[in-house]
C-alpha positions as CSV (number, residue, x, y, z in Angstrom):
1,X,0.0,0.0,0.0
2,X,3.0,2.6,0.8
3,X,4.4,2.0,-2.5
4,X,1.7,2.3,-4.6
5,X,0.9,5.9,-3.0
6,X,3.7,7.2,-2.9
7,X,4.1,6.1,-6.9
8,X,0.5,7.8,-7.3
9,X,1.8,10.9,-5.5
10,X,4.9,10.9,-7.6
11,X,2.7,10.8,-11.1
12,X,0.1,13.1,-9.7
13,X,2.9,15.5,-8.8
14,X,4.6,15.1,-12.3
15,X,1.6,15.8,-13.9
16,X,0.8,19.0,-12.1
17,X,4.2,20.3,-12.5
18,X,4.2,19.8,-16.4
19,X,0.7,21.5,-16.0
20,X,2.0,24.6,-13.9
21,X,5.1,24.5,-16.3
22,X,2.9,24.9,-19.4
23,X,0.5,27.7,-18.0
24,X,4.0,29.5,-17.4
25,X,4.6,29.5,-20.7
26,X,1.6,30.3,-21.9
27,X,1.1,33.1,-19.7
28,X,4.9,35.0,-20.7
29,X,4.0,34.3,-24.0
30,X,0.3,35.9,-23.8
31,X,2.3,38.8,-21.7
32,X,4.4,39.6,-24.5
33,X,2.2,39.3,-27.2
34,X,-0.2,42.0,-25.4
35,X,2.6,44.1,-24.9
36,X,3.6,43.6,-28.7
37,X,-0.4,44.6,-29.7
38,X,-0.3,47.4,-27.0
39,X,3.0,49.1,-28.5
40,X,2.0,48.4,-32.5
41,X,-1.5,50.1,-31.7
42,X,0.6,53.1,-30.3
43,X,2.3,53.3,-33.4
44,X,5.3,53.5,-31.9
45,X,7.2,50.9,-34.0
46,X,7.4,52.1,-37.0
């Protein structure tokens, strides 16, 4: 029974880190691309 918890644990675990991992991304990526629209609707770029 230990061992197959603490195996679950370790996979839940995994997969919630690749999750956070991936909205980290997404999130600095959606962060720069609003700041990319913001700046070309200022018309500051060109």
């Amino acid at each position: 029974m230990g061992i197959a918890t603490i195996l679950i644990a370790l996979i839940v675990g995994f997969i919630a880190w690749k999750l956070l991992v991936g909205l980290v991304k997404f999130g600095v990526l959606a962060v720069i691309a609003v700041a990319a629209i913001y700046f070309l609707s200022q018309g500051g770029a060109f």
